[in-house]
N, C-alpha and C positions, 0 to 999 in steps of 0.2 A: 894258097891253101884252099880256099873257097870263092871260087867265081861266078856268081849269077850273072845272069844275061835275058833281058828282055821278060821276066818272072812274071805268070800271070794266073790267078785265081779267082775265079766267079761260082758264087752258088746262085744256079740258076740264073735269071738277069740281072741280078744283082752282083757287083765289079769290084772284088775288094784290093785285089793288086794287080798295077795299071803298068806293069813294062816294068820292073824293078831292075835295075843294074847296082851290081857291088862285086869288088874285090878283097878278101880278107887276107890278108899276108900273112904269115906263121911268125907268131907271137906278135901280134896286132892286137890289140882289144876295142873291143868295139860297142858302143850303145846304141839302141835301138828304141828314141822318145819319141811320144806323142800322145795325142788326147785317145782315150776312151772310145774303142770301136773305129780307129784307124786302120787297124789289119796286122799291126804289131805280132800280136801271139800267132795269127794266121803264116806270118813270114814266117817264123822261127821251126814253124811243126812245118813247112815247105821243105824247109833244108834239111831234115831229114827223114822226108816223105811220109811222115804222121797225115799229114795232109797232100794228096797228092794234087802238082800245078796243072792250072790249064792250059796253059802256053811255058813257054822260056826252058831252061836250059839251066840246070846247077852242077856245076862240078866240083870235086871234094877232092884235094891230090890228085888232080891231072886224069880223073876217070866221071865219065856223066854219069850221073845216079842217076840224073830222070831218063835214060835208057833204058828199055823195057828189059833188055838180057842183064842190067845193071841187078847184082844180089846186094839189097838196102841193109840187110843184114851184117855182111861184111862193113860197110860204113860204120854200120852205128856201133861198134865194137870201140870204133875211134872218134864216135861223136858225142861228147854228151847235150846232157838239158836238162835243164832245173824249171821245173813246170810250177807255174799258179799257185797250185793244192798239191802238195808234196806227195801226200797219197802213199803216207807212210802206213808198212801193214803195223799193225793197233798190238798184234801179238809176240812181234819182234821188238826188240830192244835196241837203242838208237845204235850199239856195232853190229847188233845181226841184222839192222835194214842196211847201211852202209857195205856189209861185206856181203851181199846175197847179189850182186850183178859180176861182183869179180869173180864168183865162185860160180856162180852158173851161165853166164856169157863168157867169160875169157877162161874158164877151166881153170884158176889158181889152187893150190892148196889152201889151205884152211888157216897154216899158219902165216903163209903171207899176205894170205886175204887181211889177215886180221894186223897184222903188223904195220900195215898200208892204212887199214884204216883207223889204230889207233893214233898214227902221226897226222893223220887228217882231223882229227878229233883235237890234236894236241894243239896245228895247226890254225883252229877257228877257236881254242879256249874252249873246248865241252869237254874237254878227254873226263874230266869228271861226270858226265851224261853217260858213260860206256853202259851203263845198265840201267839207267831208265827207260822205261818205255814212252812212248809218243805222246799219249796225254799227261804225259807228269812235264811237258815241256812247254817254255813259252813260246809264242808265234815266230818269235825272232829267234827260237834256239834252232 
């Protein structure tokens, strides 16, 4: 599903990923440890070119994304990422953050945006969070 080859990113002289090789297989899971300031988050915004590499080679379903004709866009429809700082908007409420990617990236309707994501909700134990907003939650919610 996800092939890197030879992956490589430097700001400046500075070398944070040295030749990365990996294979992801479809329904594989995979973790990605190490200490603080390894290049961890750096990898993950590589694969889906948040971060664009200096070298190497990622493919996503059998198409190079790091090809310049490659549209990242299309990818990322099928890629997620669960970032750092959630970077929840503060004026939406925990189903209208959750339903505002399916509804404005993949064009769903309204009602199955929202049906998807109250099984996602029910899924992780919040389906009672459906209407709070982002500060009334805890860090772990």
């Amino acid at each position: 599903m996800i092939a890197v080859k030879n992956l490589q990113k430097s700001f400046g002289k500075l070398e944070i990923l040295k030749g990365i090789d990996l294979q992801i297989h479809k329904g594989e899971v995979v973790v990605v440890i190490g200490p603080s300031g390894s290049g961890k988050s750096t990898f993950l915004r590589c694969l889906n070119l948040l971060e664009q590499p200096t070298g190497g080679e990622i493919t996503f379903e059998g198409a190079s994304i790091t090809d310049k004709r490659h549209d990242i866009n299309v990818t990322r429809e099928k890629m997620g990422m669960v970032f750092q700082q959630f970077n929840l908007f503060p004026h939406k409420t925990v189903l209208q953050n959750i339903m505002l990617a399916p509804l404005k990236v993949k064009k769903q309707q309204p009602a199955e945006a929202e049906k998807i994501a109250l099984e996602l909700l029910q899924t992780v134990g919040l389906a009672d969070k459906r209407d709070a907003y982002p500060a009334q939650l805890s860090g772990g919610q």
